[in-house]
N, C-alpha and C positions, 0 to 999 in steps of 0.2 A: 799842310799849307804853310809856305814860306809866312814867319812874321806873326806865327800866331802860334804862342805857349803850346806843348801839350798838356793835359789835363794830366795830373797827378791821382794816382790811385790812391783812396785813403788806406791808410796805417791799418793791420790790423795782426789778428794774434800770431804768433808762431807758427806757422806750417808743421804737424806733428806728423802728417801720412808717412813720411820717408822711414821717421823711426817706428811706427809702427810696422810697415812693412820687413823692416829689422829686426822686429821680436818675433814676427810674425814665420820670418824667413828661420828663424833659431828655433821656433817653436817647433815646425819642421823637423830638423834633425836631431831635439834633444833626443836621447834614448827611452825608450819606455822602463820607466823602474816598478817596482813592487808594490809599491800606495801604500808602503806601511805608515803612513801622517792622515791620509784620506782618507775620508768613512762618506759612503754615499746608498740611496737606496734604487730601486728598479722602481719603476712607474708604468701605474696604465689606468689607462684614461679613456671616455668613449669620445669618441669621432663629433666632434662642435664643442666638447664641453675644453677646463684648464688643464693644464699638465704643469706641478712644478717642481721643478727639477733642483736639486742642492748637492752642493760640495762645501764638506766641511773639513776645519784642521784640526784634531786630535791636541794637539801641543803646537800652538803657531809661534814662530818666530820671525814674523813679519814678510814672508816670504809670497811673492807676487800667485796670485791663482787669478785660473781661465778658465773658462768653458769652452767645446768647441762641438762640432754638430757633427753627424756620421758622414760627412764630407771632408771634415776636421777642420771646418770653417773656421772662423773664433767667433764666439757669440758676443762671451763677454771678457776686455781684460781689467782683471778687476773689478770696477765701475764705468768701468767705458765701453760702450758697444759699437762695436766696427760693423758689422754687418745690418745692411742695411733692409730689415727687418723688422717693424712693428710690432710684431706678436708677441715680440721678446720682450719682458721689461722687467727690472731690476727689483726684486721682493725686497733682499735687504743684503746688506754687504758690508764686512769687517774684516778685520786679522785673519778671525776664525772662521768664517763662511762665505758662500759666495751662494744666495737662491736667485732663482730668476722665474719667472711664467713663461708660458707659451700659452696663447690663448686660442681657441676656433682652430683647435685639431686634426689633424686628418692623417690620411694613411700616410701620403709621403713624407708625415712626418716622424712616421715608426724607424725605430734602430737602435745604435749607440751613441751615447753620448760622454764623451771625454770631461774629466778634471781633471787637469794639469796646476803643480804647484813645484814654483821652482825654486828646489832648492841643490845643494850640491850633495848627492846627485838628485838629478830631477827625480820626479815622482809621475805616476800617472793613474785613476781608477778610472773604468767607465760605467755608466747605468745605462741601463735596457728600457725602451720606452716601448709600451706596445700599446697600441688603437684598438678597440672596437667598437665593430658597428655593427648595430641592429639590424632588426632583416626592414627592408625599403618596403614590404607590403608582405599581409598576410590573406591568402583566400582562402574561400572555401568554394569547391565543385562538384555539386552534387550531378548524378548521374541522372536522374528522372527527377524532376520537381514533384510530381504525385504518384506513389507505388501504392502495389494492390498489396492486401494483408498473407504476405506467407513468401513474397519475393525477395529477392537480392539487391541491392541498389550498391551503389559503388562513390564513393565518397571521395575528393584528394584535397590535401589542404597544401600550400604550398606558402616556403617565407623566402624571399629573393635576398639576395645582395647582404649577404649577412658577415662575418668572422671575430670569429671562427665560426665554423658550423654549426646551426642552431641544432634543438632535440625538440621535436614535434610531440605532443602526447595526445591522447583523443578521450573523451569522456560523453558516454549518453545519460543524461540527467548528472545524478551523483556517483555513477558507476562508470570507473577508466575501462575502457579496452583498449587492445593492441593491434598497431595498425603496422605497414611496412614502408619503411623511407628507404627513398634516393637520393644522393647528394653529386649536384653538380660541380667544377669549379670552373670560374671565368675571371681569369687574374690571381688577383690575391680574394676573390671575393667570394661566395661559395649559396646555391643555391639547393636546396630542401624540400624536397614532396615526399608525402605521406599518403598511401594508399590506405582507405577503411571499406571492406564489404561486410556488407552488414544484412541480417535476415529482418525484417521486419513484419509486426502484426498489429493489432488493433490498438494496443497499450501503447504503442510508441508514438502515436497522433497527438501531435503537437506538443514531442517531448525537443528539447534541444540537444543536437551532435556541437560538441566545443572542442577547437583546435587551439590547445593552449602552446604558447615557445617558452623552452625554456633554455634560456641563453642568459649571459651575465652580462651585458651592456644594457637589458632591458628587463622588466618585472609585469607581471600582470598583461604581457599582451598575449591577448585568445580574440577569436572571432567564432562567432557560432552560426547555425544552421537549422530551423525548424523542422522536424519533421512531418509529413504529410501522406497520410495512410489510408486509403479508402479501405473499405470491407464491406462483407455481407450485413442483410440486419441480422439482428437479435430476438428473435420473437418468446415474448411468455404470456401466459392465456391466467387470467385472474378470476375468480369469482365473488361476483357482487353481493348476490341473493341465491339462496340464501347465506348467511354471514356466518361461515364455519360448521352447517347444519347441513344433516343427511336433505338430499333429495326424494322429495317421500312424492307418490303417485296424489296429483291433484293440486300440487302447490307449485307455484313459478320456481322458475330458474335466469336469471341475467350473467352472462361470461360478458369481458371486456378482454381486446387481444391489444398487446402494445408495443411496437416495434421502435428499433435504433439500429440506424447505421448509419456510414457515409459514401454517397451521400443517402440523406433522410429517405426510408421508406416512400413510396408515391403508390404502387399497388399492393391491398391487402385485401381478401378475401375470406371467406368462411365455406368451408364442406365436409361432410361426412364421407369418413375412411368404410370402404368397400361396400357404401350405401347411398340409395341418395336421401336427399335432405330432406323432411318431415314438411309437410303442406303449411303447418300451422307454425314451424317456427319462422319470427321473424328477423329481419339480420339488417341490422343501421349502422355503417361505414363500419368500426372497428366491435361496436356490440352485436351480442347475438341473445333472443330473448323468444323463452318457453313461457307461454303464459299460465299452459295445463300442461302438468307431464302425466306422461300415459307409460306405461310398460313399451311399448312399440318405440320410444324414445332413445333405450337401452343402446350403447354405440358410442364411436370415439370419435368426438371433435375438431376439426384442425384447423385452426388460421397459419397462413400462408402469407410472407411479403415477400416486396422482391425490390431491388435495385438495380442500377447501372452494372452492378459486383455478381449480382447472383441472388440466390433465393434459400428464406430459410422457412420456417412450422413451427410448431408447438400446437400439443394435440390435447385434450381432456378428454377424460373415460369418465361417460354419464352411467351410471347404473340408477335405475329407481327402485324405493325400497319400495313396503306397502305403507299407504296412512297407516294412524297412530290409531288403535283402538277408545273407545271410550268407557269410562269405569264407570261400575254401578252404582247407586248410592247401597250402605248397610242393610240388612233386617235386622229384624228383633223379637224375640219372643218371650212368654212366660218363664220360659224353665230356664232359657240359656240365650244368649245372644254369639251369634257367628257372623264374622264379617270376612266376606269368601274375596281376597284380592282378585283384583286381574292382570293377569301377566301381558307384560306388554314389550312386545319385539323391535328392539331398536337396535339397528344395523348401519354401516357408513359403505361409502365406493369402495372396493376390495376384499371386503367380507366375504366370506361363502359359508350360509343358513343365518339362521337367526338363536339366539340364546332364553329357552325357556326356562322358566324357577317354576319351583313346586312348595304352594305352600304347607308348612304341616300342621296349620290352625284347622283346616278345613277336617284332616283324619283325626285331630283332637275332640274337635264339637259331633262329629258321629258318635264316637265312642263316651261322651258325656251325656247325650243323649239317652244313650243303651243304658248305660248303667245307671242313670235313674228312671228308668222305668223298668227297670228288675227292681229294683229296691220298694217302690210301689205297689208291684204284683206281690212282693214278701210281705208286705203292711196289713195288707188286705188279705190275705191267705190267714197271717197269723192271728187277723181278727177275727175271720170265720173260726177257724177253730177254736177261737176261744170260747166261743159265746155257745158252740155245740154241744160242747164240754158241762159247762153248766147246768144244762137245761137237765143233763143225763144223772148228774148230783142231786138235783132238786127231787125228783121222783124218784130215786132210790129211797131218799128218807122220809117219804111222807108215809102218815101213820106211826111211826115209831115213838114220834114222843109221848103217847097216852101208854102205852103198854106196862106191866107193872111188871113182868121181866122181859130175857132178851128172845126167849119162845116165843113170847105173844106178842112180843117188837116183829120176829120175821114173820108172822101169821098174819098183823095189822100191817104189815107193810106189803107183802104180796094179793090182802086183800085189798089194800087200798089200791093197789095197781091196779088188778082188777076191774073196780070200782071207775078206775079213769077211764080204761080202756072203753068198760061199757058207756061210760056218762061220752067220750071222744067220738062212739060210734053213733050214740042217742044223737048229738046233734047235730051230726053230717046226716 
């Protein structure tokens, strides 16, 4: 508008962009040299986290250095940053080096990266930046949620969106097995399933399947999978009563049957194999109870469960023995005492006869018996004849001691005989 000042722009610093454009535009055409002054290293870094990057001089002589991006942008010259980029910011900067960050990483930020330092002639080295990334999600796909005991089930684990390409590994409990990957790729990015068929049985309920990654952008990630196993039950048949002891004819008997499986037993039953069942035993859900065992009892047991899975047994073989005998008390006698054992037969289920002893006290006290009453009949024998003997000395010499020789000794002695014989028969 006519009559009215314009407004003056306030003063401010130098316009630098032209000359920057100039160095920028020279940068451009220097020649690539050797980097024999520049020492720089390769970097990698995972995807969100810092990457930093350095160019240093060896021997500086004040000579201008740049960074510049696998565009061959300039990040930084010097201390000054043209590109207008955030992420970038300046670690530290001298003669000798030139570090800078990059922070919040990502793939398009992988490549080379240039230091440029100029001197006559220029120089140039570049470092290698590479990204990884973890896999975006780990699953696990089990084929059946609940397998029977002896089937196949089929397992896949899978890690998405990963690079480089992950290494799946698969472990049941503390034991790895081997399973077989696929690797997709979609871009630069690459996708991993792991196939595991696996036989499964009763031991493996409620063991855990773990799909661990092992990739270097990431440590420790696994995800895992319970296992889920139904099976038959398990039946085994105990005895109560008696407690480790033969089953002798007239004494009870108590079995208990006790089943596992999954799921839990719901029918179990009691019956004799190729018999039927005795009038007088009785049978209370898993017990069975003989109050009298008889002989006719003799026969094999069986409890029976069953489940949604199928049906198992466990059978006991009753044998009765006979009761136990009872023992006599001692005798005793004058001359000898015998104490005559009694043998007593004790046998368990499986046996076949019984084990009798013989004792030899019983043929010892006969024979001590005998031989002292020989020895008696000898006492008495040899007292009779003694006393016979006697009588037959005495009456030989009567008369003899008056005679005044040994004529008239056998003359008084044969009469005196005589003389008996008459006086013997005078008084009968």
């Amino acid at each position: 508008m006519a009559g009215h000042p314009q407004p003056r722009r306030p003063a401010g610093p130098p316009r630098i962009l032209p000359l920057l454009l100039l160095l920028l535009s020279a940068a451009a055409i220097i020649p690539r040299g050797d980097g024999q002054n520049l020492v720089t290293e390769d970097v990698t870094v995972v995807e969100g986290e810092v990457a930093t990057i350095s160019c240093r001089v060896k021997n500086s002589d004040d000579s201008v250095i740049q960074l510049l991006n696998p565009n061959r942008q300039t990040i930084y010259f010097r201390d000054f940053r043209p590109l207008k980029d955030s992420r970038f910011q300046l670690v530290n900067f001298s003669n000798s080096e030139l570090r800078v960050s990059l922070t919040n990483v990502s793939i398009s930020d992988e490549g080379r990266y240039f230091c440029q330092l100029y001197t006559d002639p220029p120089q140039e080295i570049y470092t290698t930046v590479t990204v990884l990334v973890p896999p975006r999600n780990l699953v696990i796909d089990i084929q059946k949620e609940t397998a029977v005991e002896g089937e196949e089930i089929e397992l896949n684990c899978t890690a998405m969106a990963s690079r480089p390409a992950t290494t799946i590994r698969w472990f049941k409990g503390n034991k790895e097995l081997t399973g077989k990957s696929e690797v997709e790729q979609w871009s630069d990015m690459y996708t991993v399933t792991s196939q595991l068929v696996l036989k499964v049985g009763r031991e493996d309920d409620g063991v855990p399947v773990i799909c661990l990654v092992d990739h270097p952008a990431v440590k420790d990630l696994q995800t895992q999978r319970y296992l889920e196993v139904m099976y038959k039950p398990q039946v085994r048949v105990s005895q109560n009563y008696p407690v480790q002891g033969l089953t002798r004819e007239g004494e009870p008997l108590e079995l208990t049957c006790t089943a596992f499986g999954k799921p839990q037993p719901t029918d179990m039953r009691w019956l004799r194999v190729d018999d039927e069942m005795p009038q007088h035993v009785v049978v209370s859900g898993s017990n069975l109870l003989i109050s009298n065992l008889n002989k006719t009892d003799n026969g094999t047991y069986r409890c029976e469960a069953s489940n949604a899975v199928g049906k198992s047994h466990a059978d006991y073989m009753l044998f009765v023995y006979d009761p136990p005998t009872t023992i006599p008390p001692p005798t005793t006698t004058t001359t000898t005492t015998t104490t005559i054992p009694t043998t007593i037969t004790d046998s368990r289920a499986g046996e076949e006869g019984a084990i009798q002893s013989v004792d030899h006290a019983v043929v010892g006290g006969v024979v001590a018996v005998v031989v002292f009453a020989m020895l008696c009949l000898l006492i008495i024998l040899g007292r009779y004849f003694a006393r016979h003997k006697g009588t037959y000395f005495t009456h030989e010499a009567k008369g003899a001691d008056d005679a005044a020789d040994a004529d008239t000794a056998i003359i008084n002695a044969e009469g005196g005989q005589n003389n008996s014989e008459e006086k013997k028969e005078y008084f009968i």
